[in-house]
C-alpha positions as CSV (number, residue, x, y, z in Angstrom):
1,X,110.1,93.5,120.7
2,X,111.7,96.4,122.3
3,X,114.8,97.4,122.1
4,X,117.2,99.5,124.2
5,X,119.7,102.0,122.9
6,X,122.7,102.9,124.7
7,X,123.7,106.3,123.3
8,X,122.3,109.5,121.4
9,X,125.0,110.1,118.9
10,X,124.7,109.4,115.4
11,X,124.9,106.1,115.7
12,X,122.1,105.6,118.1
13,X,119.2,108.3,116.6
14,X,120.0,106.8,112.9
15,X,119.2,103.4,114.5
16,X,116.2,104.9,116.4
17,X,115.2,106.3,113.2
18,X,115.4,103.5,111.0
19,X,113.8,100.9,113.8
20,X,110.5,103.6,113.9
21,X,110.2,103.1,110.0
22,X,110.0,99.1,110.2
23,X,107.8,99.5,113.3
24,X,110.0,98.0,115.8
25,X,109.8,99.3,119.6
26,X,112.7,101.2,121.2
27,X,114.1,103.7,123.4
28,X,117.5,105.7,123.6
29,X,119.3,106.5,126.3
30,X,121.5,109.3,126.0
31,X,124.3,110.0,128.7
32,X,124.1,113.9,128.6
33,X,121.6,116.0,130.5
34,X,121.9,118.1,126.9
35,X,122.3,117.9,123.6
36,X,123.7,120.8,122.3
37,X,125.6,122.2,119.1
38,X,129.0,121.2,119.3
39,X,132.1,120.0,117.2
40,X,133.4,121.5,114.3
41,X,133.2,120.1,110.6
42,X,132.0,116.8,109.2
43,X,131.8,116.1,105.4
44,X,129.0,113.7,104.8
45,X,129.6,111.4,101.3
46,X,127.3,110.1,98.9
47,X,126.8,106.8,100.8
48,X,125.8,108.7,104.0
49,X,123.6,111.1,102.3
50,X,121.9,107.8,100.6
51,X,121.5,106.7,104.1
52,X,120.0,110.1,105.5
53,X,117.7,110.3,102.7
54,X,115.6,106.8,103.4
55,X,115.3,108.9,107.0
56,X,113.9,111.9,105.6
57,X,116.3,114.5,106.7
58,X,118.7,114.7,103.6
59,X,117.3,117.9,102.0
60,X,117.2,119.5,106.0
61,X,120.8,118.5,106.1
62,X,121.6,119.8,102.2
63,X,119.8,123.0,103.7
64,X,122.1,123.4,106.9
65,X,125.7,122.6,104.8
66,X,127.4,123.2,101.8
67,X,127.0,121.0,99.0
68,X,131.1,120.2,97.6
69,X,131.4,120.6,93.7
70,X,135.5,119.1,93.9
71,X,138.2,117.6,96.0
72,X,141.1,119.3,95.1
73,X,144.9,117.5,96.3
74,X,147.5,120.3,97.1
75,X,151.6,119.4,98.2
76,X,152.6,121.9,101.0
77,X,154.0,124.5,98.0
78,X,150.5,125.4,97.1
79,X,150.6,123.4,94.0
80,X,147.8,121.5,92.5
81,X,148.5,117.6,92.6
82,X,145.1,115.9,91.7
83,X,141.5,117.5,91.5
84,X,138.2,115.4,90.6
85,X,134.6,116.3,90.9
86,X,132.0,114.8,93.9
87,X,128.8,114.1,94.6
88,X,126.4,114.9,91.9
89,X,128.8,116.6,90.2
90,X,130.3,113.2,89.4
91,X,127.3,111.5,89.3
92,X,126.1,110.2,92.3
93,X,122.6,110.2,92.9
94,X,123.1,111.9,96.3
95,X,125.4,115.4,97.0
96,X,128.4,115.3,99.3
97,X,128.0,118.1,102.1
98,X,129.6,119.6,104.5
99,X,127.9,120.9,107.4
100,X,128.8,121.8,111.4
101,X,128.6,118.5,113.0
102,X,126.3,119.9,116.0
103,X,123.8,120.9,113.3
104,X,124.0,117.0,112.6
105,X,123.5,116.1,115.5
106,X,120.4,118.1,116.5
107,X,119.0,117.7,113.3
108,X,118.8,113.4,113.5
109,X,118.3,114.2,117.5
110,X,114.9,116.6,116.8
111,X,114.0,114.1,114.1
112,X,114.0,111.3,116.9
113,X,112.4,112.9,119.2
114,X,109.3,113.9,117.0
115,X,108.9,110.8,115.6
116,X,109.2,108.1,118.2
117,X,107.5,111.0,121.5
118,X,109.8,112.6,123.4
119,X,110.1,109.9,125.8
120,X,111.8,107.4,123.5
121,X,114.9,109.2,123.6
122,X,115.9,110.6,127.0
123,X,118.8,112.2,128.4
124,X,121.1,112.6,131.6
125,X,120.9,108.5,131.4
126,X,124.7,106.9,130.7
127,X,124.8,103.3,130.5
128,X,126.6,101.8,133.3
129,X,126.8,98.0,132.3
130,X,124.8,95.0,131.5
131,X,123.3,91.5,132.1
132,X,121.4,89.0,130.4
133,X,120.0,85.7,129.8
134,X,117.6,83.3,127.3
135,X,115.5,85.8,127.5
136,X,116.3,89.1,127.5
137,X,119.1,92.2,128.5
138,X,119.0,93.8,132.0
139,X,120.5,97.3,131.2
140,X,122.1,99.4,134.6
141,X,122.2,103.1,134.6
142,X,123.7,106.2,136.1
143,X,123.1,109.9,136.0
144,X,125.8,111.8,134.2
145,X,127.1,112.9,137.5
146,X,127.3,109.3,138.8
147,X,124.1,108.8,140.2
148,X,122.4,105.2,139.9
149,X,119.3,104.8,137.9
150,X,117.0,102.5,137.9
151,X,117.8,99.3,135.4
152,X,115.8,98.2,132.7
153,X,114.9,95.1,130.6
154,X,114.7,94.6,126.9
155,X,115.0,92.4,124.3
156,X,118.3,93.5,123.0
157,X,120.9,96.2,124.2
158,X,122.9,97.9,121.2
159,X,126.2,99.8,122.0
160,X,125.7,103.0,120.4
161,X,128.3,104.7,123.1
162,X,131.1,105.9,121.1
163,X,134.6,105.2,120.9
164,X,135.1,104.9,124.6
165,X,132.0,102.3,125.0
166,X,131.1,100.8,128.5
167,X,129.3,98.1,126.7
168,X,132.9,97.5,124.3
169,X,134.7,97.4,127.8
170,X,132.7,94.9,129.3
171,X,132.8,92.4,126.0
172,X,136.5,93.2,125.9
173,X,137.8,93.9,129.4
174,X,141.7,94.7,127.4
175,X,140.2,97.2,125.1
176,X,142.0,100.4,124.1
177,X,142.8,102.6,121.8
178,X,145.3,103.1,119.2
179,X,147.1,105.9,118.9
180,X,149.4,105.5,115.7
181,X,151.7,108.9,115.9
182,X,149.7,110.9,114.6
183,X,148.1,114.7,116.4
184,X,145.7,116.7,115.0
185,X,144.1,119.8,116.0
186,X,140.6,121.3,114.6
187,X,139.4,124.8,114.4
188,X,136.6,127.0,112.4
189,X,137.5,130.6,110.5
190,X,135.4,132.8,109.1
191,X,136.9,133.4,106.1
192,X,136.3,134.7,102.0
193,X,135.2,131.4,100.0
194,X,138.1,129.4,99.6
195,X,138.9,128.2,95.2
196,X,135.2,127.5,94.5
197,X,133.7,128.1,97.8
198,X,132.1,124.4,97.4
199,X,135.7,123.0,97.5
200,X,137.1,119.8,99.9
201,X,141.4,120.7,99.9
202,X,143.7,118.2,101.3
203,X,146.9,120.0,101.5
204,X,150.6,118.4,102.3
205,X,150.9,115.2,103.7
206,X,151.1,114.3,107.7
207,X,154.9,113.5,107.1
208,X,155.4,117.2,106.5
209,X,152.5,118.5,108.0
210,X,148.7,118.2,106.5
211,X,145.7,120.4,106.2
212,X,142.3,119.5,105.5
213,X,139.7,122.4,104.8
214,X,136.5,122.6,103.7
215,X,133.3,125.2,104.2
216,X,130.5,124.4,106.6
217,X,128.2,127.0,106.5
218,X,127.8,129.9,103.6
219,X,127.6,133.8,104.5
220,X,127.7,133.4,108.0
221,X,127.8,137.1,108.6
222,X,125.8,138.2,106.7
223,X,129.0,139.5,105.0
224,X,129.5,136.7,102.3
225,X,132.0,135.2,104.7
226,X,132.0,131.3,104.6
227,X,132.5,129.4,107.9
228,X,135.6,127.4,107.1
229,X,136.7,124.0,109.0
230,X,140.2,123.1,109.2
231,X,142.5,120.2,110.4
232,X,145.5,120.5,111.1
233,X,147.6,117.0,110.8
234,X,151.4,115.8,111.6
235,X,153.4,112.6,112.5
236,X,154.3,113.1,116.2
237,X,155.2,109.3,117.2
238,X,157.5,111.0,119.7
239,X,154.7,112.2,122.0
240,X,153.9,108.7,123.2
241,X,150.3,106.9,123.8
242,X,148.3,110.4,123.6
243,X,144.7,109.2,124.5
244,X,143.2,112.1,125.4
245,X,140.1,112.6,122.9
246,X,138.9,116.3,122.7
247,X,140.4,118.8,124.4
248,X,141.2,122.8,124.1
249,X,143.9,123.0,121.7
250,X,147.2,125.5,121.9
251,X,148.0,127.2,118.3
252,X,151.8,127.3,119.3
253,X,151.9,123.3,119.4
254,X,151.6,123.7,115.6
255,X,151.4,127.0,114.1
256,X,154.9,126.5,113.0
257,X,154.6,123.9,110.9
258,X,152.4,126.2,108.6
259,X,154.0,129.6,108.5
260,X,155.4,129.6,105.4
261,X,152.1,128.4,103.8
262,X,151.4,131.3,102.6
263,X,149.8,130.5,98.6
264,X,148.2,132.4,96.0
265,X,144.5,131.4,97.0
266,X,144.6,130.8,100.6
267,X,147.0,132.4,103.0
268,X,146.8,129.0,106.0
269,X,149.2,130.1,108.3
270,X,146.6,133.5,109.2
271,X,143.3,131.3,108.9
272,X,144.4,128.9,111.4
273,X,145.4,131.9,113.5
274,X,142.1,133.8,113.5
275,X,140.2,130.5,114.4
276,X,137.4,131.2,116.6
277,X,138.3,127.8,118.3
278,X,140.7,125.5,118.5
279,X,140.6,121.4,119.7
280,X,143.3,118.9,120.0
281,X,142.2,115.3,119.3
282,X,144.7,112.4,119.3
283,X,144.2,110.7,115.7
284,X,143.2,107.2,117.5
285,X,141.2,104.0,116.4
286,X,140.9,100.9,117.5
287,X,142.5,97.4,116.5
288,X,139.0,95.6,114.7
289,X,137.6,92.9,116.4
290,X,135.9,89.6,114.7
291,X,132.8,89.8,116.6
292,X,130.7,92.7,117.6
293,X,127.3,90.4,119.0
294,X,127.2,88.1,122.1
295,X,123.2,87.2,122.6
296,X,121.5,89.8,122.6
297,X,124.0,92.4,122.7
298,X,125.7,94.2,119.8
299,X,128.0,97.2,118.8
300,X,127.0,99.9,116.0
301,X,129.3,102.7,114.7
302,X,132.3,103.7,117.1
303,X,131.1,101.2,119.6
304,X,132.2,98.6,116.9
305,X,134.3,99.9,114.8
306,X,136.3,103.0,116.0
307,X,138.5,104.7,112.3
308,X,141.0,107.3,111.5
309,X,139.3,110.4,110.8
310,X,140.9,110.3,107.4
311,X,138.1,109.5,104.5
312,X,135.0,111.0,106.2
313,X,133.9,107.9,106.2
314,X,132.6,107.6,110.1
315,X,129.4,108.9,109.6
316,X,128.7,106.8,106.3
317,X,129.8,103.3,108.7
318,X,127.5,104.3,111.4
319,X,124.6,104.8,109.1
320,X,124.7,101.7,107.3
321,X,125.3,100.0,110.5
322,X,122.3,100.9,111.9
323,X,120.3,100.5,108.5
324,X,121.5,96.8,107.7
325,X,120.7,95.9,111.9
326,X,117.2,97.2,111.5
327,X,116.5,95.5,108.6
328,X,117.9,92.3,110.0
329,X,115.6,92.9,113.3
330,X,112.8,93.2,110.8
331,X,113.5,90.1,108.8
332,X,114.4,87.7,111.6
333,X,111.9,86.6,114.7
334,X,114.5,85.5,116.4
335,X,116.6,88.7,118.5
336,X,119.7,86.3,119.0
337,X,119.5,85.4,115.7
338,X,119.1,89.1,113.8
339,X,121.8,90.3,115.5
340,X,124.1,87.9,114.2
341,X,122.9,88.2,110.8
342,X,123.9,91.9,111.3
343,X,127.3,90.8,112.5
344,X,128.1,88.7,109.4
345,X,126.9,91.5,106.9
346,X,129.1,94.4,108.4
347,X,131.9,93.4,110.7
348,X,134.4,92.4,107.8
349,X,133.2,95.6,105.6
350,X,133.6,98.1,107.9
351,X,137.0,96.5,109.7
352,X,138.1,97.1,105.9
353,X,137.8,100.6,106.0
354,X,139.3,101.0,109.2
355,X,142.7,99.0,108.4
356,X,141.8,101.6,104.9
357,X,141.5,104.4,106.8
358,X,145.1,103.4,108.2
359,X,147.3,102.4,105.1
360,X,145.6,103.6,102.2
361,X,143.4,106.6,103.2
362,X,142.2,109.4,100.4
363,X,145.7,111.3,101.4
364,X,147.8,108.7,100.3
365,X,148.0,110.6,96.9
366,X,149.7,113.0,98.6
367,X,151.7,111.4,100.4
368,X,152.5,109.2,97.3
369,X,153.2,112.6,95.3
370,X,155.5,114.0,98.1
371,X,158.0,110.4,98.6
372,X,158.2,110.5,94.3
373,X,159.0,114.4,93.7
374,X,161.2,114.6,96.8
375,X,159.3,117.0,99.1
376,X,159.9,119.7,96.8
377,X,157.9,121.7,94.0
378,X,158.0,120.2,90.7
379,X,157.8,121.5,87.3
380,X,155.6,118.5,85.5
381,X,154.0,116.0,87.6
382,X,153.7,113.7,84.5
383,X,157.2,112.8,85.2
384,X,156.5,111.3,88.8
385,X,152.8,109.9,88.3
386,X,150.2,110.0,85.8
387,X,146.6,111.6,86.4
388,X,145.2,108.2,84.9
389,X,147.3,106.6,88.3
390,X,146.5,109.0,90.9
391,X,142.4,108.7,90.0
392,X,143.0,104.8,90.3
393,X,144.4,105.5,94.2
394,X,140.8,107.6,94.9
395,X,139.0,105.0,92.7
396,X,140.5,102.3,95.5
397,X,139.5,104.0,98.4
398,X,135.9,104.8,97.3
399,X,135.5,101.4,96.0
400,X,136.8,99.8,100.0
401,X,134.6,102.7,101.8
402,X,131.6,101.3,99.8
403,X,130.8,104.6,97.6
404,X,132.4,103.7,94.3
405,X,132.6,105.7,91.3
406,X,129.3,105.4,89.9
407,X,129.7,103.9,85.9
408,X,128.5,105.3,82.5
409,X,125.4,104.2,81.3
């Protein structure tokens, strides 16, 4: 059996990764003549860490981030709303990190590359389409300049290719994504630990304007200075069908929206505006779809199942993706036959999280918090929701995202 990978992201070297271990043949095809250290945050949950451990790499990755201690809820006045322990420190057999999404990257990419030889996972190779029959998948290529490759065969393709997928397009010709109103824009600080310094802060709500900030990386001056990731989030349905992904971002789109957050423990409005970088993504997902395999072709991660970058919950998806297809590929003979195996274990768990990820999402407390107190500061919160209530709206969301709350012995 050999099997052909279309794609070098997560997705794809966690699939890579987890085929080497049960012994099954394959090669990834990257699009990009480089991999290189790019992106800005990603906070990696107990699920995914589960996930990265059975590859080896969890204590490399532990090494690389910062390991959170809380998630702390703030309304856009500064004032605490709802704070509860994570990872280990509420149990969990794994930590929750956060870490520089490049260092991700190269860190499962590296991994790949030892393990299955260096030409198992290749570069400057974008997948430019498909055919097959009974018997196998004839894969075409390009360079990333346009170039035509030569095409392949193999016993099955998977679509690891990201939210803008060839392979997606050419199962679903109509396919596009939704944009649902709502811009963001990302940026790093260096910046004096933030509460803690192991803290994950939701701030506001994207009715009024939302912040997300966590650290990535600890004394990264040598200084005692904590790289710090930020998100910036707002309602903008005005704007239209914004599908541009990732793109230089302009701080007077948004700046104003945070001026006046100005709080006792973190003064936003001057961290967003000494960012070292800033990015403009659309917050866009796509509509789920009841099938991800036709013969011997399937989706994995954003190929299949595209989310809202609201419960850090990509990563975690993509992992278990490629996990549950290995082990299917392992149990079953039969390609045609593992692949849908793989489709009927994860298609209506992880379209779930993505219809989550849209209503019900981790920030829904504070969006709950900000409709019942009136968009103002409040004096006792007991009056507008219990603490008992707002841990049973994070108990939810875990429970969907597939990382519940682990139980007393």
């Amino acid at each position: 059996m050999h099997i052909a990978i279309a794609g070098g992201g997560i997705a794809g070297l966690c699939l890579a990764l987890n085929l080497k271990n049960r012994g099954i043949d394959c090669t990834v095809y990257e699009r990009v003549p480089d991999v290189k250290e790019l992106g800005v945050g990603i906070t990696l949950l107990p699920h995914a860490m589960r996930e990265f451990a059975a590859l080896g790499v969890a204590d490399e990755l532990q090494n690389q981030g910062i390991t959170n201690i809380d998630s702390c809820f703030f309304n856009r006045f500064g004032q605490l709303i709802y704070k509860e322990p994570r990872g280990k420190f509420a149990g969990y057999p794994q930590p929750e990190v956060g870490i520089h999404r490049g260092k991700l990257h190269l860190t499962l990419f590296k991994a790949a590359k030892e393990r299955l030889g260096a030409d198992k996972v290749i570069t400057d190779w974008s997948c430019a389409g498909f055919e097959q029959d009974e018997k196998g998948v004839t894969v075409h290529f390009k360079t990333f300049g346009g170039e035509a490759r030569p095409s392949i065969r193999a016993d099955a393709l998977i679509a690891c290719d990201g939210i803008n997928s060839v392979i997606r397009k050419q199962l679903y010709p109509d396919d596009k994504v939704a944009f649902g109103g709502i811009n963001t824009w990302r940026g790093v600080t260096k910046h004096k630990p933030i509460l803690s310094g192991r803290s994950y802060m939701r701030v506001g709500s994207i009715k009024t304007g939302k912040m997300v900030i966590y650290p990535i990386i600890d004394n990264v001056d040598g200084q005692g200075n904590q790289l710090i990731n930020w998100m910036a989030e707002i309602e903008q349905p005005e704007i239209g069908k914004k599908n541009d992904w990732n793109q230089s971002g302009n701080l007077d789109d948004f700046k104003h929206i945070y001026k006046d957050w100005r709080f006792d423990w973190l003064d936003v409005a001057d961290m967003i505006e000494k960012s070292e970088m800033i990015l403009e993504y659309p917050m866009v997902d796509k509509d789920p779809v009841d099938r991800w395999t036709f013969g011997r072709v399937t989706l994995v991660g954003d190929a299949a199942h595209p989310m809202y970058p609201r419960g850090s919950n990509g990563s975690a998806q993509a992992a278990i993706d490629a996990r549950t297809l290995a082990d299917c590929l392992q149990r079953e003979s039969d390609v045609p036959s593992a692949l849908i195996a793989y489709d009927t274990a994860r298609v209506a768990v992880a379209n779930k999280v993505v219809l989550t990820n849209r209503s019900n999402p981790p920030d829904f407390i504070n969006i709950k918090v900000e409709e019942l107190v009136g968009d103002k500061p409040f004096d006792n919160l007991d009056k507008y929701i219990t603490q008992d209530e707002l841990r049973a709206l994070s108990d939810n969301y875990k429970k969907i995202a597939g990382f519940a709350a682990p139980q007393p012995v």
